[in-house]
Backbone as ProteinMPNN parsed JSONL, in Angstrom:
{"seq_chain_A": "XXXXXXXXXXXXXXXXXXXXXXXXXXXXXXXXXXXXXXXXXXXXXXXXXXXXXXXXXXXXXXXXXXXXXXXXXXXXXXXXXXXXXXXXXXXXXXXXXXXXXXXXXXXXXXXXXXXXXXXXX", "coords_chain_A": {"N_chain_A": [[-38.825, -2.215, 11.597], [-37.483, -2.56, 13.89], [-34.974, -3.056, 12.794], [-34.229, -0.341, 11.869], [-33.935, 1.325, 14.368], [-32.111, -0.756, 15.577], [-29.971, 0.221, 13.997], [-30.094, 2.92, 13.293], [-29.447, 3.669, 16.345], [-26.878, 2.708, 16.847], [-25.638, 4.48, 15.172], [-25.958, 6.723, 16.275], [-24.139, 5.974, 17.997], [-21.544, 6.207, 16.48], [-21.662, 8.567, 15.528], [-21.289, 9.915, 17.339], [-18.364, 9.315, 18.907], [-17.462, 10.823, 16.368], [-17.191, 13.36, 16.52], [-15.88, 13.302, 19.333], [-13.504, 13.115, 18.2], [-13.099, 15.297, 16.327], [-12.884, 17.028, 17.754], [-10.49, 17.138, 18.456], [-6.747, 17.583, 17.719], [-6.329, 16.617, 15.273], [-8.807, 17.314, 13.124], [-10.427, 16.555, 10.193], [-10.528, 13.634, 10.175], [-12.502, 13.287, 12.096], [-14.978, 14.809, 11.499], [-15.415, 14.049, 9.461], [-16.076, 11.124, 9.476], [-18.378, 12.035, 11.145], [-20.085, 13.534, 9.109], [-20.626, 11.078, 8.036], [-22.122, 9.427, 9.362], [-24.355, 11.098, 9.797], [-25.69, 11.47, 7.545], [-25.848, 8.631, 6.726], [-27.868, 8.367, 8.969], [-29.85, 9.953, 8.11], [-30.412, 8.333, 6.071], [-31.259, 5.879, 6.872], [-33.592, 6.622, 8.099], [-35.28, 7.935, 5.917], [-35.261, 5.648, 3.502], [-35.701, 6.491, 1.062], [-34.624, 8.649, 0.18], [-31.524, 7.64, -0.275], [-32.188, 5.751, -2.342], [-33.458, 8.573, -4.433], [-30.794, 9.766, -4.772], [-28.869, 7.976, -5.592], [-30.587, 7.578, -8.043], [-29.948, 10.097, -9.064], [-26.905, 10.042, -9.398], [-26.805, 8.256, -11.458], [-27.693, 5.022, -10.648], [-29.458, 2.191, -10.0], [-30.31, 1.314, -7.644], [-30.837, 2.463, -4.222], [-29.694, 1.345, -2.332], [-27.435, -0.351, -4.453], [-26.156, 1.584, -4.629], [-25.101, 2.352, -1.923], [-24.102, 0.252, -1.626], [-21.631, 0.096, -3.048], [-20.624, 2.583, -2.137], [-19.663, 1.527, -0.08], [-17.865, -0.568, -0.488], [-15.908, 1.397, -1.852], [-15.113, 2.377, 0.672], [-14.24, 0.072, 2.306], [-11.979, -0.475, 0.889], [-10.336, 1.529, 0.563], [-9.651, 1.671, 3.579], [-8.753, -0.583, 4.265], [-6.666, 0.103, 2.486], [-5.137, 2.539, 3.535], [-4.488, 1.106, 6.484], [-2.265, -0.756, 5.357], [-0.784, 1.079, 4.448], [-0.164, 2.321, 6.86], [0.665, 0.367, 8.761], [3.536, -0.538, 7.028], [4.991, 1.837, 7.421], [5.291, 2.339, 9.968], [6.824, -0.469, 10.046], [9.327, 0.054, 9.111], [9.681, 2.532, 10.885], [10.226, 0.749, 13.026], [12.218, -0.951, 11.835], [14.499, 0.81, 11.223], [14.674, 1.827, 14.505], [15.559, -0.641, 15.838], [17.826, -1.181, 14.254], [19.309, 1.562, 15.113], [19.498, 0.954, 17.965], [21.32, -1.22, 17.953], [23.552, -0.047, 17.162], [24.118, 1.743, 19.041], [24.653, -0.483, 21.415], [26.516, -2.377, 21.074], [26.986, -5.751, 21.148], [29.29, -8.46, 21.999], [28.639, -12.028, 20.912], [28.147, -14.381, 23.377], [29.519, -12.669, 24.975], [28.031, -12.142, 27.843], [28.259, -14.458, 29.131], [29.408, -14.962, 32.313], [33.026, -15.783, 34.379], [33.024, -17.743, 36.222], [31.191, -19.343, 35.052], [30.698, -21.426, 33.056], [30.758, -21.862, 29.676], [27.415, -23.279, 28.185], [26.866, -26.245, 26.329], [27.034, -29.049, 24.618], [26.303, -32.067, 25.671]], "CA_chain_A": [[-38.818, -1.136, 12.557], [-36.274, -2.831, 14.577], [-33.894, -3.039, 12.792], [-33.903, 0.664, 12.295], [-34.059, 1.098, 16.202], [-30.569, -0.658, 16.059], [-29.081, 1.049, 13.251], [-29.945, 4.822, 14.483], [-28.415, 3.558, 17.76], [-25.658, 2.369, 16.646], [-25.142, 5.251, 14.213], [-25.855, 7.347, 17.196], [-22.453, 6.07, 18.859], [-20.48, 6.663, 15.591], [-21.647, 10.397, 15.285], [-20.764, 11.166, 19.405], [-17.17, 9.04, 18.686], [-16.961, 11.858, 15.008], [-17.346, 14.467, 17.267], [-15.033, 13.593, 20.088], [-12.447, 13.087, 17.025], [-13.405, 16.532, 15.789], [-12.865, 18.54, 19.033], [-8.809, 16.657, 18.864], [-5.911, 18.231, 16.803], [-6.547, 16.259, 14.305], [-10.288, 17.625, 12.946], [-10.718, 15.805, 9.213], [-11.536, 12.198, 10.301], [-13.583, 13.549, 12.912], [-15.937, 15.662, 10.648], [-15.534, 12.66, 7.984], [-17.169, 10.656, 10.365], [-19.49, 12.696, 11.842], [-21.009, 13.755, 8.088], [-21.272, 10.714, 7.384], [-23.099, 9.177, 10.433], [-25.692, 12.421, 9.642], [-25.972, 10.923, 5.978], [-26.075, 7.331, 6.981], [-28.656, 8.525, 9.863], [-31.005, 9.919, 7.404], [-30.763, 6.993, 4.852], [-32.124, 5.067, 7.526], [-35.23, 7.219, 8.228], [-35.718, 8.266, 4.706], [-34.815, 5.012, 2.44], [-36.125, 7.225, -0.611], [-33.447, 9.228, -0.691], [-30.714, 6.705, -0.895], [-33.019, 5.902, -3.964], [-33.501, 9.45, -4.966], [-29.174, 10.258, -5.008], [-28.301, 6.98, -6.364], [-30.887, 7.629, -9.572], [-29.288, 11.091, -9.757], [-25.662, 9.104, -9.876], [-27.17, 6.782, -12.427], [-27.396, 4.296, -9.959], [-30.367, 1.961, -10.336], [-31.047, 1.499, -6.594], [-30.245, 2.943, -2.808], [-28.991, -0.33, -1.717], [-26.51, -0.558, -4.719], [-25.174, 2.982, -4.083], [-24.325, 2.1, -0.311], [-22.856, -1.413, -1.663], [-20.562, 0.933, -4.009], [-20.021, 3.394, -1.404], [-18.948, 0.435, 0.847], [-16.884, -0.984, -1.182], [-14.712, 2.041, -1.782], [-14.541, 2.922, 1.941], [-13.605, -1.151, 2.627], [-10.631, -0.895, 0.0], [-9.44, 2.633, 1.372], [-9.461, 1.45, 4.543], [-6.995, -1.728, 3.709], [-4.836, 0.733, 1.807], [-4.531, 2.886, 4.974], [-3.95, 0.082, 6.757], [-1.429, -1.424, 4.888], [0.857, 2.284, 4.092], [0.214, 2.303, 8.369], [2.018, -1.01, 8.534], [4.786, -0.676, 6.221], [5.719, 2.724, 7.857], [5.664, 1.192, 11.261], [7.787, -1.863, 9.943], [10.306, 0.841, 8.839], [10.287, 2.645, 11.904], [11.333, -0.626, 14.024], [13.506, -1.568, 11.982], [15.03, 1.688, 12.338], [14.841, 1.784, 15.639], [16.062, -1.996, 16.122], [19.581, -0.281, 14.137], [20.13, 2.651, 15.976], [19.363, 0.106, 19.269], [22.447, -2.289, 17.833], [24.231, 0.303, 17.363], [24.791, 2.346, 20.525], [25.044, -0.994, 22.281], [26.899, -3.424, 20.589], [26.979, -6.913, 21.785], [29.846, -9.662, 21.575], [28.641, -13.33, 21.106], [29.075, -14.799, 23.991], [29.774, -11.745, 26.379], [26.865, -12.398, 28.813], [28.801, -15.479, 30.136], [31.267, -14.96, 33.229], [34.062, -17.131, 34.19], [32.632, -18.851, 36.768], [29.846, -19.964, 34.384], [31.207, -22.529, 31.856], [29.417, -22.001, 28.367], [26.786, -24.261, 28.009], [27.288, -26.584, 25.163], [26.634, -30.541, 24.469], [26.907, -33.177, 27.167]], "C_chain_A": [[-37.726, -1.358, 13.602], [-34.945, -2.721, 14.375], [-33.454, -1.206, 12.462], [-33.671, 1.337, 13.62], [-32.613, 1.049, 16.084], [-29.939, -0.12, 15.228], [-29.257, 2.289, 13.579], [-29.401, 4.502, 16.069], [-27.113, 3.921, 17.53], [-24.731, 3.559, 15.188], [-25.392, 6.83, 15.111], [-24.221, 7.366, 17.52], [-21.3, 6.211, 17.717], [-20.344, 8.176, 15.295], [-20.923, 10.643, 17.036], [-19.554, 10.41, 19.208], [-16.659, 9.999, 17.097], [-17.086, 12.612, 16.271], [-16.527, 14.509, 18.701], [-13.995, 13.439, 19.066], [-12.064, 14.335, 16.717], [-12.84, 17.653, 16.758], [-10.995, 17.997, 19.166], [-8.267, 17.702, 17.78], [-6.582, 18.088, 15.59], [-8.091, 16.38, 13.728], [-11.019, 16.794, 11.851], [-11.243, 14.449, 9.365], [-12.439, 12.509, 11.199], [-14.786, 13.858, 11.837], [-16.427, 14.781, 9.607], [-16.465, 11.943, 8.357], [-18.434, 10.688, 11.008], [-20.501, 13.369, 10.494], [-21.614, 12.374, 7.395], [-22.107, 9.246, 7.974], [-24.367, 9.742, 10.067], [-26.072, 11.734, 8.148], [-26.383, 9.383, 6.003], [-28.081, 7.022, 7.999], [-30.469, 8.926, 9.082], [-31.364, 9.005, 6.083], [-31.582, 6.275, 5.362], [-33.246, 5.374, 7.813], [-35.818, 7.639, 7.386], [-35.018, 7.449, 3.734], [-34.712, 5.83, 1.069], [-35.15, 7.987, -0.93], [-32.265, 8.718, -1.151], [-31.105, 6.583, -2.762], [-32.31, 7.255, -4.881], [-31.801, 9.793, -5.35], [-28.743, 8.908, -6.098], [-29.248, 7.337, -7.798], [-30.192, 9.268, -10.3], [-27.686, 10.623, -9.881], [-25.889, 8.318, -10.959], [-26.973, 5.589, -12.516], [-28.597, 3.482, -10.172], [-30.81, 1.963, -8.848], [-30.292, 1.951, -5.196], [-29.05, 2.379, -2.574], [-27.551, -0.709, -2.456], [-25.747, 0.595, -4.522], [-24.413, 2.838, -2.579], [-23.303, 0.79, -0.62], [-21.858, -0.551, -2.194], [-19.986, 1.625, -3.248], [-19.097, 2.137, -0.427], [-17.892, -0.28, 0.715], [-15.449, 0.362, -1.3], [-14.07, 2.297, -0.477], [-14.06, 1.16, 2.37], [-11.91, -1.037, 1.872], [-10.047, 0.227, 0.446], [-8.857, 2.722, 2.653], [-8.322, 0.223, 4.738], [-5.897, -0.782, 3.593], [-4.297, 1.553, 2.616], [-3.826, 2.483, 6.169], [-2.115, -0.87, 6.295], [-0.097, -0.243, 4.563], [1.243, 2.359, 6.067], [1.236, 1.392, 9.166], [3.406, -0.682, 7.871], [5.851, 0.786, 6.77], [6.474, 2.48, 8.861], [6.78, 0.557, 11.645], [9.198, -0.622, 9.305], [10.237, 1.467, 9.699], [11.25, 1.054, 13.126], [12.107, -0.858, 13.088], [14.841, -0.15, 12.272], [15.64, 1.802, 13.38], [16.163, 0.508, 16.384], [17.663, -1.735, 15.713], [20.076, 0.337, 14.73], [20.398, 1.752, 17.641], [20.806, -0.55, 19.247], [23.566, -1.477, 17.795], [25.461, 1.286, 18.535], [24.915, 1.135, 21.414], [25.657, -2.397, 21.649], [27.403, -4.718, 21.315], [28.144, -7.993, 21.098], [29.452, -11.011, 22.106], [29.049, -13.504, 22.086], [29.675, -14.067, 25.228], [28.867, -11.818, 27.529], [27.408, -13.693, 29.717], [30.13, -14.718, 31.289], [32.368, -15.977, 33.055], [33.879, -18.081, 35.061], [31.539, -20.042, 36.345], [30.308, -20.468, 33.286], [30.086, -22.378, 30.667], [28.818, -23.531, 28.846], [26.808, -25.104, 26.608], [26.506, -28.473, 25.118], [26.854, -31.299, 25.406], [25.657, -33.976, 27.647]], "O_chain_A": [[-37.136, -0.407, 14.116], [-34.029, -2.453, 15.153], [-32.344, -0.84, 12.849], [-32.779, 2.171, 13.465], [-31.857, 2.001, 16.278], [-28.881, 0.226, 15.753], [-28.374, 2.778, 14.284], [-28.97, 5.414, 16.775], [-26.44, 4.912, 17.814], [-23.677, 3.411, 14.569], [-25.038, 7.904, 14.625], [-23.381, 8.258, 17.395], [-20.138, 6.325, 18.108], [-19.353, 8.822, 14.956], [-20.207, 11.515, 17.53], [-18.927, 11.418, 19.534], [-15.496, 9.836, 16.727], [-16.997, 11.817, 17.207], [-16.454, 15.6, 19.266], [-13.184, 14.195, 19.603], [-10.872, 14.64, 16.769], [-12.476, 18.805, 16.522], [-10.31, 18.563, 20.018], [-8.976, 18.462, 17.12], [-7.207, 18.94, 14.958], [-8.702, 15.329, 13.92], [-12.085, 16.276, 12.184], [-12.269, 14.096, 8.784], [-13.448, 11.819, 11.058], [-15.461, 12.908, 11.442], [-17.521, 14.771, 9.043], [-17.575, 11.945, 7.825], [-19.25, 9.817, 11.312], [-21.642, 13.711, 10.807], [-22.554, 12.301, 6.604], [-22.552, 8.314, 7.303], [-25.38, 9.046, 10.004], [-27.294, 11.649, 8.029], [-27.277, 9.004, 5.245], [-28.969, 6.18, 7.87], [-31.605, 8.508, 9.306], [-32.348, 9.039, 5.344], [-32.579, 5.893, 4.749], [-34.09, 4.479, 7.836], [-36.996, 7.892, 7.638], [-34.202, 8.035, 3.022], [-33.812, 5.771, 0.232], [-34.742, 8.106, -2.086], [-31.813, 9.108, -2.227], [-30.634, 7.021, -3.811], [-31.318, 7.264, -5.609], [-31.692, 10.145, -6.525], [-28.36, 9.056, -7.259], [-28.532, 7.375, -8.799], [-30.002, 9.548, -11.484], [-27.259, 11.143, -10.912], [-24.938, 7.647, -11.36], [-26.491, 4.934, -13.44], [-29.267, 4.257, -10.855], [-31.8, 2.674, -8.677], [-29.079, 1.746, -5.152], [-27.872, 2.738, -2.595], [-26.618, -1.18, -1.805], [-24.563, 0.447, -4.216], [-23.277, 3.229, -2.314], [-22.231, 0.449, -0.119], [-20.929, -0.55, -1.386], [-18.759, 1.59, -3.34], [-17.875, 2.148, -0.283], [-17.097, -0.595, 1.601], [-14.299, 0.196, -0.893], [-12.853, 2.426, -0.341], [-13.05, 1.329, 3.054], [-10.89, -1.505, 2.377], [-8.921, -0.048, 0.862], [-7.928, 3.463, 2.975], [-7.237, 0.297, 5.316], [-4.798, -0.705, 4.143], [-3.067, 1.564, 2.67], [-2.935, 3.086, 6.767], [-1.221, -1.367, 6.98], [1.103, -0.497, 4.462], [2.368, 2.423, 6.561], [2.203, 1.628, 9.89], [4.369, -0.632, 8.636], [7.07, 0.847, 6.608], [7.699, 2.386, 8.94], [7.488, 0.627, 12.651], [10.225, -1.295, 9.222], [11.385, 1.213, 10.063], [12.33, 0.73, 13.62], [13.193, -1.086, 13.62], [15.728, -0.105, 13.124], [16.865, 1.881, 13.464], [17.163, 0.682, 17.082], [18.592, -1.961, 16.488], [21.223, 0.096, 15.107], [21.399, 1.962, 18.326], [21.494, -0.513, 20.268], [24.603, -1.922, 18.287], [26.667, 1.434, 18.732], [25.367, 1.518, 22.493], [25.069, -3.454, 21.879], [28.322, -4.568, 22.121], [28.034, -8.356, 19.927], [29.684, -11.351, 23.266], [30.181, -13.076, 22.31], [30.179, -14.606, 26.214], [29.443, -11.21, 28.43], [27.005, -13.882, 30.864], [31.232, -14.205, 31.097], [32.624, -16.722, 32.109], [34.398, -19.187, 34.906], [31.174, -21.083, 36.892], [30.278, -19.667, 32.352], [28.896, -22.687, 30.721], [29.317, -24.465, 29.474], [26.75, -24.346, 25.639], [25.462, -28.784, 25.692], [27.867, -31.053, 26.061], [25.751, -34.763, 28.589]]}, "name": "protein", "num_of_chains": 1, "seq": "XXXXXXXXXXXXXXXXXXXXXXXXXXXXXXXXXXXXXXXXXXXXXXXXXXXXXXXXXXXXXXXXXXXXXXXXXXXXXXXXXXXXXXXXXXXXXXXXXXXXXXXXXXXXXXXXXXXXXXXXX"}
């Protein structure tokens, strides 16, 4: 009984964070989120249906249908991750080019003449 307590909490604050998502430009992860808080929300107060969907999947139990579901949303979430990165790392470097190029730097120009390179000694 408790631990439902903290999971409808805590599946409370994932539906009211879908739903400020939802009301932004961007509406799809909001709504994504927020259906599946409402789906998560009643798994937890009605185990049986987990059951009941997973034997219409031809799933043998609740429990492995959420591991399955979990699993795909863990590995989609990497691969989002990882195209988010690599875009990223191609904007800077990007960036880091066009940077070198409007200000090009000679070795060595940052010294005056009253300032003797620094060197061995």
């Amino acid at each position: 009984m408790i631990i439902s307590a903290l999971l409808l909490t805590c599946l409370a604050g994932v539906l009211v964070y879908g739903l400020k998502l939802a009301g932004r430009a961007s509406r799809l992860p909001g709504l994504l989120i927020v259906g599946a808080s409402m789906l998560a929300m009643s798994f937890v107060g009605r185990p049986d249906l987990a059951t009941a969907l997973a034997n219409v999947l031809g799933v043998g139990r609740g429990a492995d249908l959420l591991l399955y579901l979990l699993f795909i949303l863990v590995v989609s979430l990497v691969l989002m991750a990882h195209a988010r990165f690599r875009r990223q790392d191609v904007e800077i470097t990007e960036l880091a080019r066009a940077v070198a190029l409007t200000s090009p730097r000679i070795p060595g120009d940052h010294l005056t003449v009253s300032e003797p390179p620094r060197g061995r000694g």
